[in-house]
MILUMGU-987657 format. One line per field, with one value per residue (C-alpha): x, y, z; residue in one letter; residue number from 0. Coordinates in steps of 0.2 Angstrom, whole numbers, padded with zeros to 4 digits, m for minus. Example, Ala and Ser with C-alpha at 12.3 -4.5 7.8 and 13.67 -1.06 7.14 Angstrom:
u = c(0062/0068)
v = c(m0022/m0005)
w = c(0039/0036)
resn = c(A/S)
resi = c(0/1)
// end
This chain:
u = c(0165/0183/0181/0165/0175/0190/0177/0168/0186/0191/0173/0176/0196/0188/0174/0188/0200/0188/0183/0201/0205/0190/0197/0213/0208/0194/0194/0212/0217/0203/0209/0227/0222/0210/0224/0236/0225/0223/0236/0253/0268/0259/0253/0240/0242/0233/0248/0244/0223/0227/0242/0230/0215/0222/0228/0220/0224/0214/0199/0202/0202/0187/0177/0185/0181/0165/0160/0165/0158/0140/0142/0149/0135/0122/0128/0130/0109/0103/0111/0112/0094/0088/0096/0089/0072/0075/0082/0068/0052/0053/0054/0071/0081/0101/0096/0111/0122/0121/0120/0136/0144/0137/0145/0161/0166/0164/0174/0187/0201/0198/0214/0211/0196/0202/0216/0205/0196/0212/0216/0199/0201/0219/0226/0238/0223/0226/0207/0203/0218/0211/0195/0203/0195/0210/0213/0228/0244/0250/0230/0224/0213/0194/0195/0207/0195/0182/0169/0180/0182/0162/0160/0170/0164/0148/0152/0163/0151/0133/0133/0134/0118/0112/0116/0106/0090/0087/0086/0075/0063/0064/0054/0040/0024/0016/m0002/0001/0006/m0005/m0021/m0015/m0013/m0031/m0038/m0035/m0015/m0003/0013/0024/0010/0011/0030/0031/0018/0022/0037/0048/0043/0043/0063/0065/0073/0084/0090/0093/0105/0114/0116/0125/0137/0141/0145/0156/0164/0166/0173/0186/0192/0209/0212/0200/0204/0225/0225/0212/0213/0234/0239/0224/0229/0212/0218/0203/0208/0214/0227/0231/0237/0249/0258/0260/0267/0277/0284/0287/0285/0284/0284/0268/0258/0250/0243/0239/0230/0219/0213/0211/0198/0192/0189/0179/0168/0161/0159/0149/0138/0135/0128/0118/0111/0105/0097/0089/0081/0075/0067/0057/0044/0038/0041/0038/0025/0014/0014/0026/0024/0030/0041/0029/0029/0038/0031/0028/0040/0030/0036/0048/0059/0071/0076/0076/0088/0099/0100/0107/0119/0126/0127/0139/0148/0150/0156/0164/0166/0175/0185/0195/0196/0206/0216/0220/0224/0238/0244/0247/0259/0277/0277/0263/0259/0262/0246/0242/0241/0246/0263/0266/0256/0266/0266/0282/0275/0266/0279/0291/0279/0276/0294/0308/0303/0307/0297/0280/0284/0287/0272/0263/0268/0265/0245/0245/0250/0241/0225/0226/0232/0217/0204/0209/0213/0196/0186/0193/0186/0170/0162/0164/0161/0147/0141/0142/0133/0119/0117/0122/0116/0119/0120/0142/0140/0128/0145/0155/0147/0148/0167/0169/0160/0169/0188/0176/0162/0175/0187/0202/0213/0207/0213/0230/0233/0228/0239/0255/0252/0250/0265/0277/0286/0291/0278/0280/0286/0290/0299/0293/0295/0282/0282/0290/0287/0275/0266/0258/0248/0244/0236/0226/0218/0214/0206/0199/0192/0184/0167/0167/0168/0158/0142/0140/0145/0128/0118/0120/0120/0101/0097/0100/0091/0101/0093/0109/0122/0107/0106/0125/0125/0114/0123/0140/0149/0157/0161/0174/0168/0152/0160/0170/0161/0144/0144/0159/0155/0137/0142/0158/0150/0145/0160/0174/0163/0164/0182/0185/0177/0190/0204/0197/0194/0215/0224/0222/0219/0225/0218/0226/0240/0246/0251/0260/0272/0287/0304/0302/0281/0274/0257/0248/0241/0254/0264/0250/0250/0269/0270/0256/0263/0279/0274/0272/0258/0258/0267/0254/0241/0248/0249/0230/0226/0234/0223/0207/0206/0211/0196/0184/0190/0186/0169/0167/0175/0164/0149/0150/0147/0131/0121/0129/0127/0115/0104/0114/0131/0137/0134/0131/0121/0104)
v = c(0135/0140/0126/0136/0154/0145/0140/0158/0164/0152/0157/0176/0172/0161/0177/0190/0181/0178/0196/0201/0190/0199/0216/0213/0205/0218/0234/0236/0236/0247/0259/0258/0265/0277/0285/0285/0295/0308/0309/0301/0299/0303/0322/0328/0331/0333/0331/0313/0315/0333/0323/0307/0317/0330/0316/0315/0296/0293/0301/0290/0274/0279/0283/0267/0257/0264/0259/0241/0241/0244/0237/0219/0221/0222/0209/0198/0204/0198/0183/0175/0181/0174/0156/0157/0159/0146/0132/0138/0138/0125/0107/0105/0090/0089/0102/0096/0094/0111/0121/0115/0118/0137/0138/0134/0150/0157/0148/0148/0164/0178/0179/0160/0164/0181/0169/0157/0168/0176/0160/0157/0172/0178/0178/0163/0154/0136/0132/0144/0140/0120/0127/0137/0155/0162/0181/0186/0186/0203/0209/0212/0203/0211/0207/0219/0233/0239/0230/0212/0217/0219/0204/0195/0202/0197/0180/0179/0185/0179/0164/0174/0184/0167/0159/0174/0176/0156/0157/0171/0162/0145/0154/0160/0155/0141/0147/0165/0157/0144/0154/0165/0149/0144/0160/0159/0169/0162/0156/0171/0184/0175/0176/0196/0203/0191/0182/0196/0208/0196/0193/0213/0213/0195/0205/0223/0214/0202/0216/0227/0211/0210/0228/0228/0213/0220/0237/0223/0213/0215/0199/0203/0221/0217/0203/0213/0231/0234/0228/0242/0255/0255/0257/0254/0260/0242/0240/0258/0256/0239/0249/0261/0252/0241/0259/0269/0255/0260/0279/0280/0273/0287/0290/0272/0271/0287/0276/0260/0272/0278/0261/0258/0274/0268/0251/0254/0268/0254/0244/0260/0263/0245/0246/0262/0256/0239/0250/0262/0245/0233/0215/0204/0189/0187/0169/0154/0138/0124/0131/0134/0118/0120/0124/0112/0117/0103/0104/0117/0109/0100/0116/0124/0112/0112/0133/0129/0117/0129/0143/0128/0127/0145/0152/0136/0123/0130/0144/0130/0119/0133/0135/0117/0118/0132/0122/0109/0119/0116/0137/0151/0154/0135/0128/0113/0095/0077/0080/0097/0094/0091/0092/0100/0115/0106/0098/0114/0122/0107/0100/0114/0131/0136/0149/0140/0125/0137/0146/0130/0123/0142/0142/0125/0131/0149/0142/0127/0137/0151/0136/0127/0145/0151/0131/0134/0151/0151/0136/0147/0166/0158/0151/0167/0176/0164/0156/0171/0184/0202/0221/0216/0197/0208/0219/0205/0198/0214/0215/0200/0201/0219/0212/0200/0215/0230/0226/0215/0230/0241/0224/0225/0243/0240/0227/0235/0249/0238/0231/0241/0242/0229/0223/0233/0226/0210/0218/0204/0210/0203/0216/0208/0191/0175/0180/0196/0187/0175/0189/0195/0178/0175/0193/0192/0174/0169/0174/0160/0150/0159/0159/0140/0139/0149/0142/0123/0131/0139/0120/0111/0111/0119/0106/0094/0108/0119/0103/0101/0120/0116/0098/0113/0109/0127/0134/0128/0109/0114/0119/0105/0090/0096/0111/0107/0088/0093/0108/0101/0097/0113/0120/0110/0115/0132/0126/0119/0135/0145/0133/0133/0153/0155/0143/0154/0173/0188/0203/0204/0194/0203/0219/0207/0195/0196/0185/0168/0169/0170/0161/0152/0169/0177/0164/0165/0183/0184/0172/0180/0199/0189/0183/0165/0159/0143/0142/0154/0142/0127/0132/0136/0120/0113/0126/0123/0104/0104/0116/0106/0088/0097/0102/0085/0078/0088/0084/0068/0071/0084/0074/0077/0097/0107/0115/0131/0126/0121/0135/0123/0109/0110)
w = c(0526/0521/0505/0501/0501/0493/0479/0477/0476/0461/0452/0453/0447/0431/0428/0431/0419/0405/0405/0405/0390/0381/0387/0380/0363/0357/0369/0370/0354/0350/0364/0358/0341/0345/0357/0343/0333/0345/0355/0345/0355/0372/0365/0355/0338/0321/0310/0305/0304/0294/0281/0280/0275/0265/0253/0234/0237/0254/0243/0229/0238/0248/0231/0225/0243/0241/0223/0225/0243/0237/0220/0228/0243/0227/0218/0235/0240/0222/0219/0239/0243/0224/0228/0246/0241/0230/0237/0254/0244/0231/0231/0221/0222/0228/0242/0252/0240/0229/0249/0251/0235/0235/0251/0247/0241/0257/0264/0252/0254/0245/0238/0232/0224/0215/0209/0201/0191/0185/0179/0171/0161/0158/0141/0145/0153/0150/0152/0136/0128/0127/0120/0107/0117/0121/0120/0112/0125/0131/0129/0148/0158/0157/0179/0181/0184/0197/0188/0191/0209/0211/0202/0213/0228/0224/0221/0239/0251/0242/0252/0266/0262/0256/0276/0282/0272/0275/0291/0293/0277/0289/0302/0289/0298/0288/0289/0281/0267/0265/0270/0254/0243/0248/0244/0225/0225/0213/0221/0215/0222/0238/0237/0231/0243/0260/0259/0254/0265/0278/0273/0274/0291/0287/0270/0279/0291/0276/0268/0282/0284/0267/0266/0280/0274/0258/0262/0272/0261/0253/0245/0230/0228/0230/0215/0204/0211/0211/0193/0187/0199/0208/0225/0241/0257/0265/0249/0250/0268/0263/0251/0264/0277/0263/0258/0274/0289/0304/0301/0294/0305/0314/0298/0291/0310/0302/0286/0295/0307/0289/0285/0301/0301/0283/0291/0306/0295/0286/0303/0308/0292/0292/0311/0305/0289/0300/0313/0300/0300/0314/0307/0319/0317/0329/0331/0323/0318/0305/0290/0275/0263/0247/0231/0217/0203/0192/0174/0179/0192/0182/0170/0188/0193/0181/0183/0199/0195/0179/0193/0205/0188/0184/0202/0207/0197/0181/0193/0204/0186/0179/0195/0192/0174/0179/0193/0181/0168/0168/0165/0164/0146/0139/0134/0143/0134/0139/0134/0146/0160/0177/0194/0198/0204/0218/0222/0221/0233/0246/0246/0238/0242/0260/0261/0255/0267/0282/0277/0278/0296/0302/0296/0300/0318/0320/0314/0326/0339/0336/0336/0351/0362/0356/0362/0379/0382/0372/0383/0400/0390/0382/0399/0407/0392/0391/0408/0419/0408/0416/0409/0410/0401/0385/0383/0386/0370/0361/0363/0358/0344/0338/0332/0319/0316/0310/0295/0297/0292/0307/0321/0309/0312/0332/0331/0328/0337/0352/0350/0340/0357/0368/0383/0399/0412/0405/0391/0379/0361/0347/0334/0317/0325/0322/0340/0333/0320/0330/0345/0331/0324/0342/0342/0326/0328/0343/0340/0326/0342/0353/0342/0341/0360/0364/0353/0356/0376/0372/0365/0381/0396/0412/0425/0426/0430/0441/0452/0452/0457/0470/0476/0480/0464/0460/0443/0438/0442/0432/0417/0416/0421/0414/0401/0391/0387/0382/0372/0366/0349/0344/0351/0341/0326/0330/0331/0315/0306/0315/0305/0289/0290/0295/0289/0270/0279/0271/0278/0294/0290/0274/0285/0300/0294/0293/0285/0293/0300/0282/0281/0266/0260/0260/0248/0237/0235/0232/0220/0210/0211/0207/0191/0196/0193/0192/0210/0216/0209/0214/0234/0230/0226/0241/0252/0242/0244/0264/0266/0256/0264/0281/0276/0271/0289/0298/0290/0292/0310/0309/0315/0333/0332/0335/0323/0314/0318/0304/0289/0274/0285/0276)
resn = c(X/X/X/X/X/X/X/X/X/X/X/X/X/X/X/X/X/X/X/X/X/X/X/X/X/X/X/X/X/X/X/X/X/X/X/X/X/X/X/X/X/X/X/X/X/X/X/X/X/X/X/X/X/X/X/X/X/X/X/X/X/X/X/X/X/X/X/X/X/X/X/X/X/X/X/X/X/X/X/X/X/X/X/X/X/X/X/X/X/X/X/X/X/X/X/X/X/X/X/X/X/X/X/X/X/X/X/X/X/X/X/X/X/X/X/X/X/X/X/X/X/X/X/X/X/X/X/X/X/X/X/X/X/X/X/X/X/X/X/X/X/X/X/X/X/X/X/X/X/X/X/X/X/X/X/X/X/X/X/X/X/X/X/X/X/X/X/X/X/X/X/X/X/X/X/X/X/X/X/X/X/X/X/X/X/X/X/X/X/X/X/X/X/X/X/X/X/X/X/X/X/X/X/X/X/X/X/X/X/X/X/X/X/X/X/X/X/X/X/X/X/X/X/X/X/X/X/X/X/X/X/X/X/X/X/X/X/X/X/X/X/X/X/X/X/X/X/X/X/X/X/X/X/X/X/X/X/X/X/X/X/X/X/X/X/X/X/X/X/X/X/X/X/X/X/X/X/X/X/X/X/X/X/X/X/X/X/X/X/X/X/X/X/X/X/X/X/X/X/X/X/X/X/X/X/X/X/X/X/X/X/X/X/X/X/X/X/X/X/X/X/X/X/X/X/X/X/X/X/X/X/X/X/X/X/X/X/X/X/X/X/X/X/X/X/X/X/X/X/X/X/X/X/X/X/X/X/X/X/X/X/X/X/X/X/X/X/X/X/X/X/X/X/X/X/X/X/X/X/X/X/X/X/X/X/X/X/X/X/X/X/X/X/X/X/X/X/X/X/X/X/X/X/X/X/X/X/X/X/X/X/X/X/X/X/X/X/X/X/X/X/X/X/X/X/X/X/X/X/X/X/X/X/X/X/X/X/X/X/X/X/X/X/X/X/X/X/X/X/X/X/X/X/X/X/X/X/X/X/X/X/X/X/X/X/X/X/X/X/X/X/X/X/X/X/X/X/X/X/X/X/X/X/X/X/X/X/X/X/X/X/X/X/X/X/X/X/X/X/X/X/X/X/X/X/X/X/X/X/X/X/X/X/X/X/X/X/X/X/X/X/X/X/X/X/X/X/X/X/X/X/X/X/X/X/X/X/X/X/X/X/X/X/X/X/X/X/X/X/X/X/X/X/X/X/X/X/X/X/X/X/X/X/X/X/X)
resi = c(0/1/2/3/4/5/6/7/8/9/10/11/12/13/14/15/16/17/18/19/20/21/22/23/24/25/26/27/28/29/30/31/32/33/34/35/36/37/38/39/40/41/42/43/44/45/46/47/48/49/50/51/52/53/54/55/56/57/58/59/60/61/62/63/64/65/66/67/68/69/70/71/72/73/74/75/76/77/78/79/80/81/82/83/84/85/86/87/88/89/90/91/92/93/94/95/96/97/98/99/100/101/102/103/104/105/106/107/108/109/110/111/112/113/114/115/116/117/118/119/120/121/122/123/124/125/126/127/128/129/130/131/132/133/134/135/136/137/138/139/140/141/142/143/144/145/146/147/148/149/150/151/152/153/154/155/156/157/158/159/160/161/162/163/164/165/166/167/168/169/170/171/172/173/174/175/176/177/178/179/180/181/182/183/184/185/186/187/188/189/190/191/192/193/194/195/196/197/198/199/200/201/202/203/204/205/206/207/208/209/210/211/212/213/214/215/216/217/218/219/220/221/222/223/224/225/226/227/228/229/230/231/232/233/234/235/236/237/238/239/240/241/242/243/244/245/246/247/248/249/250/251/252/253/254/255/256/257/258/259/260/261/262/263/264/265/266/267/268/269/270/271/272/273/274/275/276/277/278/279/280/281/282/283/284/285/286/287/288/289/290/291/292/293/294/295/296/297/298/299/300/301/302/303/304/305/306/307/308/309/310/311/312/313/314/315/316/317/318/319/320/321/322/323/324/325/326/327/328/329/330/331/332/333/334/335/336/337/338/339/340/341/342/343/344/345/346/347/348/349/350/351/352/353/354/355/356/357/358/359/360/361/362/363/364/365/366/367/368/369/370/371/372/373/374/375/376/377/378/379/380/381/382/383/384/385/386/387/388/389/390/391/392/393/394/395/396/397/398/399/400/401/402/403/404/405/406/407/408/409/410/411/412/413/414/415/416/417/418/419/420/421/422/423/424/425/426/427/428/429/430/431/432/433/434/435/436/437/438/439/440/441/442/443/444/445/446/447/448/449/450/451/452/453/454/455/456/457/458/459/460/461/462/463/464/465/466/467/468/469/470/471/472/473/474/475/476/477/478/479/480/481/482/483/484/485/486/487/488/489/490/491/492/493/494/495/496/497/498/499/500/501/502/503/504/505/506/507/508/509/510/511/512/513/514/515/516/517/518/519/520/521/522/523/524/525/526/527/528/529/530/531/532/533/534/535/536/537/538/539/540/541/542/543/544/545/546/547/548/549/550/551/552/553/554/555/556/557/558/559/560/561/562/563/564/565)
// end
């Protein structure tokens, strides 16, 4: 009796101490900057929501936030929900091949892929300097603008919308299409007046998530937005804090909420706009069978793979090409390429080596923290599912939902003073970043957790449940191992997505916890370019080998887990 209490007891610690790590990764943090705002310094004031808001600049960037926020989630919407129906509905060749490339630029930093392109286009290009296209030097690159910055916004998130329409167009109920088909309707009809609408509810929601991820993203609008003076509220509040520190955060903690409220209008606007209609099909069966491109499949084709070249291909070649040059501005030939900037950046430069073995560590540390409490959070979400485990999920799902900006701001706030009672100190130290990668990404763990834990049949752990093994046991011996695959996936996703991170980290580090992101984006408002490149490289290629790794070992994962498994 006393070993059945004893075990009760260790279940309710293990629920307890999941639901308090949740608590103090998304709610608390929230809290803490919802409480500055009102109440600063323990008393209620309106000094920093009155300064913050009576700012000309805090209206710019918002005009300027808002521009590029819809302007990039258009761009994203045509061109991801274009190749979706595309590679969905047709019978084109490569289908594995060309998903995975067009995904890679998701996966890719945004700072890495803003970067690229500079490269690609600059006047000291070395790629349009080999093909004699060069601009004259000193002229200014046509990216610096908001028109680059919605260019490239597009380009970053449409294989995110692209992720997100394919799956809804894989549950398009074969017979609706086919009875069309047998009823005389050309193939476009059938995809203007059924499948489309069909997709409405799958391009609403792509479309809210690019937004907010758009609104976000401060790697793009930094590297193309600060040399044109087009300032967005996520750059706005890093020049603040790198000019006032401290000080100013009350009223940085007012725009990083500014940046929030336009975010989750966003969301609401999208729930709304998928609620006006009633979508749902009454019945599912097989995915539809592709359409016969006939004579037109191989010019078909080889639009696709000009679009891999033109978003992928040629950016990361000219990223290469600059990576190669003994000095930005040299052209590049036989005689000047070298590879002393690699090996400047890996073996000479302190700061780019720490930077290294600290995103190295931080994204490791992120992905292994967030494989250990995913299997049991996910359990509890899927398996035990009560009113608590649904808001469970939603906390853990806000720090990855809002803007990285607004888990910054939290961030320091949080601990700008040392820990009470223990008195641990973390502000201006490695730790902070790393509390805020573990915020930020445990849902890219969680995710895959539930959905390889929906695959699988419960019988095993109900009858160890029954035989007296307690939770703890359970989770162990029997969830973890069958769920282990789709969890270390999630895991590696968490790796790729830090090891490079900007956002969060850009308003964190400090001298000696400088990550890979960071390097780059000094190195490039430095003026050095090719250093800035060649640390790009470096992140490019570890990314793309893991993609590779893990693919190898799809066939052990459950359907969905991995983003560019077709």
């Amino acid at each position: 009796m006393s070993d059945k209490i004893f075990g009760q007891s260790r279940d309710t610690a293990l629920i307890f101490l999941v639901a308090a790590v949740v608590f103090t990764l998304s709610l608390w943090p929230m809290l803490r900057l919802a409480s500055e705002i009102i109440a600063p310094n323990g008393q209620f004031s309106d000094s920093a929501l009155r300064s913050a808001l009576s700012s000309t600049s805090t209206w710019v960037a918002t005009r300027n936030s808002l521009i590029t926020g819809f302007g990039g989630t258009f761009a994203a919407v045509i061109l991801g929900s274009a190749v979706a129906l595309l590679v969905s509905l047709t019978n084109i060749r490569g289908r594995g091949v060309f998903v995975l490339m067009f995904v890679v630029p998701l996966l890719i930093a945004p700072q890495v892929t803003a970067l690229a392109w500079l490269q690609l286009f600059g006047p000291a290009s070395p790629f349009l300097k080999m093909i004699g296209m060069a601009p004259e030097l000193g002229s200014r690159n046509p990216l610096y603008s908001t028109t680059g910055i919605i260019v490239l916004l597009g380009i970053q998130y449409a294989p995110l919308v692209f992720l997100i329409v394919r799956a809804g167009l894989r549950k398009l109920p074969r017979e609706l299409v086919e009875a069309a088909l047998s009823s005389g309707a050309s193939k476009w009809r059938v995809t203007r007046t059924i499948i489309v609408p069909l997709m409405t509810p799958s391009v609403i929601g792509a479309s809210a998530l690019a937004f907010v991820s758009c609104v976000g993203n401060f790697g793009i609008p930094a590297f193309l937005g600060i040399p044109a003076n087009v300032l967005v509220l996520p750059t706005l509040i890093y020049q603040k804090l790198a000019g006032g520190g401290p000080s100013v955060l009350s009223e940085v903690a007012v725009l990083s909420l500014l940046i929030g409220v336009i975010a989750m209008a966003g969301i609401l606007c999208q729930d709304y706009m998928a609620r006006r209609r009633d979508y749902r099909i009454a019945s599912t069966s097989l995915p539809a069978a592709p359409f016969e491109l006939g004579s037109w499949r191989l010019i078909v084709e080889i639009a696709c793979w000009l679009l891999i070249a033109v978003v992928l291909v040629l950016p990361m070649f000219g990223l290469l090409l600059t990576a190669l040059v003994p000095a930005f501005g040299i052209p590049l030939s036989w005689q000047t390429a070298t590879l002393d900037n690699l090996k400047f950046v890996m073996l000479d430069h302190a700061g780019a080596r720490r930077a290294l073995v600290n995103s190295f560590t931080l994204s490791l540390a992120a992905a292994g923290f967030a494989v250990l409490v995913a299997v049991p959070l996910g359990y509890l979400i899927t398996w035990r599912s009560r009113w608590w485990t649904r808001l469970l999920n939603l906390a853990a799902e806000l720090p990855y939902a809002l803007p990285g900006v607004v888990l910054s701001i939290a961030a320091l706030l949080m601990f700008l003073k040392p820990l009470p009672v223990v008195g641990l100190h973390l502000y201006n130290t490695i730790w902070i970043i790393l509390y805020a990668y573990l915020a930020r990404f445990l849902v890219l763990a969680l995710r895959p957790t539930i959905t390889g834990l929906h695959q699988i049949d419960r019988a095993l752990e109900e009858a160890a449940q029954v035989a007296g093994a307690g939770l703890m046991t359970r989770l162990r011996t029997i969830v973890f191992p069958l769920v282990a695959p789709a969890t270390l996936a999630g895991g590696v996703l968490i790796f790729m997505t830090a090891f490079s991170e900007l956002t969060v980290s850009a308003l964190l580090w400090s001298s000696g916890s400088e990550t890979l992101g960071v390097v780059i984006f000094s190195f490039e408002q430095g003026g050095d370019s090719p250093y800035a490149s060649a640390v790009s490289v470096l992140v490019v290629l570890i990314t793309f080998l893991l993609m590779l790794v893990t693919n190898m070992f799809a066939r052990y994962l459950p359907d969905g887990v991995l983003p560019w498994r077709d």
